[in-house]
C-alpha positions, 0 to 999 in steps of 0.5 A, spaced: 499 509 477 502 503 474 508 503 479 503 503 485 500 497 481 506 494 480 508 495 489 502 492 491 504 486 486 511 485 490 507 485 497 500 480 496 501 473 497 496 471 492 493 474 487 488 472 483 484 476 478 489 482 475 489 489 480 484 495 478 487 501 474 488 509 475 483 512 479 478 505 481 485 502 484 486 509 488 480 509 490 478 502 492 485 503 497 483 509 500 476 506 502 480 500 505 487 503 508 488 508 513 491 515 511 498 513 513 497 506 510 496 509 504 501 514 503 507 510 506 504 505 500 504 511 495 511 512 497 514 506 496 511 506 489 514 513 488 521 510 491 521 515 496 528 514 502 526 510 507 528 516 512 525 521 508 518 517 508 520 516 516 520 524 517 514 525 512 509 521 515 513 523 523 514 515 525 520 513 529 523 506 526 519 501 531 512 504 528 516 505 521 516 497 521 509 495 524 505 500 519 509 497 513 507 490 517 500 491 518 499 494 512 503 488 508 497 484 513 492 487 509 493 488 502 493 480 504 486 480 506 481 477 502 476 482 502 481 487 501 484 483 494 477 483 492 476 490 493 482 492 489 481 487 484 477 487 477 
């Protein structure tokens, strides 16, 4: 979980309080992303080929590039920060 952690430190802006950890961080994100969201985020902690995730998650590279986008959106949102936050 560290390294989920550690992603979602690299993609957020401003991050005020430390990040949950383990399960409460997994869940908080569940509640707060879309399925896809949150698997393309758990790839990118993995360090899963950007190719391979396009075919796991069946996205061509224009719809790649607006989930990672809209996702990066939201993990900058205040009520989400709050929500993964301690």
């Amino acid at each position: 979980m560290l390294t989920l952690s550690t992603e979602i430190e690299k993609h957020i802006k401003k991050l005020v309080n430390p990040l949950k950890e383990g399960n409460d961080l997994k869940e908080a994100l569940k509640l707060k992303l879309t399925k896809k969201e949150f698997k393309l985020l758990k790839a990118w902690s993995d360090g899963t080929d950007i190719e391979e995730l396009q075919k796991q998650l069946n996205l061509d590279e224009e719809r790649y590039g607006e989930l990672s986008a809209k996702l990066i959106k939201k993990l900058n949102q205040e009520k989400i920060k709050q929500d993964i936050c301690i």
